[in-house]
C-alpha positions in Angstrom: 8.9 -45.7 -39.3 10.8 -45.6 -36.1 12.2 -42.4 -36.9 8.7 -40.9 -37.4 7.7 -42.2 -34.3 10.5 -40.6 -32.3 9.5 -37.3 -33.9 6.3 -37.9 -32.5 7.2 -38.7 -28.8 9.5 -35.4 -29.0 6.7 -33.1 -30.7 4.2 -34.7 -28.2 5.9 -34.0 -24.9 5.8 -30.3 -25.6 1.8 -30.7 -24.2 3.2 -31.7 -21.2 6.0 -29.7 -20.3 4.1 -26.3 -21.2 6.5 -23.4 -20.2 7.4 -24.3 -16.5 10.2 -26.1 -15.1 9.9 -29.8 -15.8 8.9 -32.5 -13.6 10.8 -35.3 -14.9 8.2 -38.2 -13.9 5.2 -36.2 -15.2 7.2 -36.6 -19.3 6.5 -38.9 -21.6 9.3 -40.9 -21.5 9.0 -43.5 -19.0 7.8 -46.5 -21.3 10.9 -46.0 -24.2 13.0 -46.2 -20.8 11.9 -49.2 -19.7 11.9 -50.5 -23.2 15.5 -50.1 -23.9 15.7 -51.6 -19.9 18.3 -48.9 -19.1 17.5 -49.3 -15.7 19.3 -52.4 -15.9 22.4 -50.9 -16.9 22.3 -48.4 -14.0 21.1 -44.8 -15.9 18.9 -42.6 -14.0 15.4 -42.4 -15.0 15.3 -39.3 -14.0 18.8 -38.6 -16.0 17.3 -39.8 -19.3 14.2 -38.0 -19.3 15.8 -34.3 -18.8 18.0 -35.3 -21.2 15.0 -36.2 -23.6 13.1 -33.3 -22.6 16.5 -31.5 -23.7 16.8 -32.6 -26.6 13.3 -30.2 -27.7 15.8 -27.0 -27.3 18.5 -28.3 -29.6 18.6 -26.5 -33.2 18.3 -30.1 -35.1 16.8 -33.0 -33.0 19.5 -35.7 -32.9 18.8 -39.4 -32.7 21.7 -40.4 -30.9 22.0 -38.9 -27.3 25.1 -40.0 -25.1 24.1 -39.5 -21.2 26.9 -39.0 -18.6 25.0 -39.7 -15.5 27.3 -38.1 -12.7 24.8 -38.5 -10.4 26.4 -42.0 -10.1 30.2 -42.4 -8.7 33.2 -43.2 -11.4 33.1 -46.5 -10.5 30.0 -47.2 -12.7 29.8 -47.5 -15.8 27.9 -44.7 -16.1 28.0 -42.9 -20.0 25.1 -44.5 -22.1 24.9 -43.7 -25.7 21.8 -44.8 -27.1 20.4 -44.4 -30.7 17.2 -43.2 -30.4 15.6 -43.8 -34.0 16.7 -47.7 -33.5 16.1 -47.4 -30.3 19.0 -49.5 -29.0 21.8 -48.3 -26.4 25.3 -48.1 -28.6 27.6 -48.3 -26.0 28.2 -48.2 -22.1 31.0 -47.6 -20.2 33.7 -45.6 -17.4 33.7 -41.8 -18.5 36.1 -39.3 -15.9 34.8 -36.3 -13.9 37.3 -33.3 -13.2 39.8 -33.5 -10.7 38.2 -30.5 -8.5 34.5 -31.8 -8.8 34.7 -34.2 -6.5 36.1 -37.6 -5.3 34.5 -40.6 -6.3 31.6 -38.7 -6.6 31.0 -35.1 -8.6 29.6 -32.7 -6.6 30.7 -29.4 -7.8 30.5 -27.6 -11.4 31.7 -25.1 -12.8 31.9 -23.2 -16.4 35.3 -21.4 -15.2 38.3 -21.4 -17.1 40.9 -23.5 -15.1 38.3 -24.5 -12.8 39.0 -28.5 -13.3 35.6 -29.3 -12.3 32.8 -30.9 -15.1 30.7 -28.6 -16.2 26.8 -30.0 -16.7 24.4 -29.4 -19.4 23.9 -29.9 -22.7 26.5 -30.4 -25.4 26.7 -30.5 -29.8 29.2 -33.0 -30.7 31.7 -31.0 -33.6 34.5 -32.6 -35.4 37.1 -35.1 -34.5 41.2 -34.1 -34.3 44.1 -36.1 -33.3 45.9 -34.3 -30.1 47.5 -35.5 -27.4 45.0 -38.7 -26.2 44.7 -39.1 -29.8 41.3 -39.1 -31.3 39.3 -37.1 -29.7 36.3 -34.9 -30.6 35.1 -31.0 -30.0 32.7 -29.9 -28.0 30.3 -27.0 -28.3 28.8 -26.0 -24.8 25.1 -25.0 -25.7 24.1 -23.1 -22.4 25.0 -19.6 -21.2 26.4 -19.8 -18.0 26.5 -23.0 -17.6 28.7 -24.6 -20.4 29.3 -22.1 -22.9 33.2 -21.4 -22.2 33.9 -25.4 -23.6 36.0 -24.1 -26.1 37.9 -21.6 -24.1 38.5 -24.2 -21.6 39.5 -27.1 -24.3 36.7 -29.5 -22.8 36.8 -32.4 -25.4 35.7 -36.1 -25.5 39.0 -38.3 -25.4 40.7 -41.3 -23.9 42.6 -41.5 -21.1 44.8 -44.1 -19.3 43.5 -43.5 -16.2 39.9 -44.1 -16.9 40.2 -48.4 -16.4 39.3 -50.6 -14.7 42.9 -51.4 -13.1 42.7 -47.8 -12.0 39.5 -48.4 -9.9 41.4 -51.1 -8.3 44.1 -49.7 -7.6 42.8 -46.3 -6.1 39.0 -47.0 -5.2 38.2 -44.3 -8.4 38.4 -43.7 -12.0 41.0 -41.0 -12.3 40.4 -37.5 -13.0 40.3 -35.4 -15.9 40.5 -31.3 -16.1 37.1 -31.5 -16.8 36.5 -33.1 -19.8 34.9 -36.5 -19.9 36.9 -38.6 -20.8 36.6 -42.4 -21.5 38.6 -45.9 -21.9 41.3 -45.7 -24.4 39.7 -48.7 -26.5 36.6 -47.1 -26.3 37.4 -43.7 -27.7 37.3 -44.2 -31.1 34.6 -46.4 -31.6 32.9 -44.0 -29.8 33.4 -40.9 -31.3 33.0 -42.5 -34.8 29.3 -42.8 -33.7 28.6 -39.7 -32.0 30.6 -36.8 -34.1 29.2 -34.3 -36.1 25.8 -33.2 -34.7 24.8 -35.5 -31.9 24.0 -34.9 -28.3 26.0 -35.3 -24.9 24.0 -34.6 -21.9 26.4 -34.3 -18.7 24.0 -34.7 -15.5 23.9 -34.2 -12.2 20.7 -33.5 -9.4 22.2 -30.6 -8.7 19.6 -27.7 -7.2 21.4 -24.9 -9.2 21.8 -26.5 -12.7 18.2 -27.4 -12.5 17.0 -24.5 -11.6 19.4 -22.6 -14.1 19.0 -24.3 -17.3 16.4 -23.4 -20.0 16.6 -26.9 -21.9 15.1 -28.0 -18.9 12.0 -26.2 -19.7 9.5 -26.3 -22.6 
């Protein structure tokens, strides 16, 4: 049944997005938001309903969604990954930025190769590999421009040493990744063992271009 009912809050926001740009307070969302109190936890409002509204463009509509809100600094805890269809939030925790998007902060994007920076947008989860942080997991970029070189640019979810706690103590920041986002150590493969295969990662940021750029953003 709760399944059903997401299906019906997706189809159902279509009426209200038409085929213009969305205006994130205008969607449908705001009462699942408040229900799983993620404002408590310190995600966006604004963050999780562009990445509901995204979630419309995707080829299969995934029921878990993981939000990396980098409109917040890396001191937060600021990835969310919530299962939709129980409509409980999975896990939240530190996730990195790229060493050239910004500070403490990410302020900068890029899909360049060898750019270092986070690039925004939406993302299908792929298949999990052991490399060099261990388990990590694939990434398909899903929009042109924007996120699409992932692969090129070996943009993968993974641990990381410097993405702790002891790290934010000692420098004021989470340290930086080449872009991928990357997440406690001890976190990493519980993590992945939840979201691989199919599922949603929305990186976001307010940021005037992305917004303006990004046809998941619109019905």
């Amino acid at each position: 049944m709760k399944r059903i009912a997401l299906l019906t809050l997706l189809c159902c926001s279509t009426v209200v997005l038409g085929r213009q740009p969305m205006t994130p307070r205008t969607a449908s969302w705001s009462k699942l938001y408040d229900q799983l109190r993620l404002s408590k936890v310190g995600l966006s409002r604004v963050a999780f309903e562009y990445a509901m509204v995204g979630l419309l463009n995707m080829e299969t509509r995934p029921t878990v969604i993981s939000i990396a809100d980098m409109s917040q600094p890396s001191t937060n805890k600021r990835l969310y990954v919530i299962d939709l269809a129980k409509q409980k939030l999975l896990f939240n925790t530190y996730v990195a930025h790229g060493r050239n998007s910004g500070d403490r902060l990410p302020r900068q994007f890029s899909n360049e190769i060898s750019s270092n920076q986070s690039s925004l947008g939406f993302y299908k989860t792929m298949g999990s590999y052991h490399g060099k942080h261990g388990l990590s997991l694939k990434l398909k970029g899903l929009e042109p421009g924007i996120n699409n070189n992932a692969f090129e640019r070996t943009i993968v979810f993974h641990g990381a040493d410097y993405v702790s706690e002891d790290t934010i103590r000692h420098t004021g920041r989470l340290g930086w990744s080449q872009g991928c986002p990357a997440v406690p150590n001890h976190m990493s493969t519980p993590i992945i063992k939840v979201i691989e295969g199919g599922s949603c990662l929305f990186i976001f940021s307010p940021d005037p271009r992305y917004l303006r750029q990004s046809s998941f953003l619109r019905g």
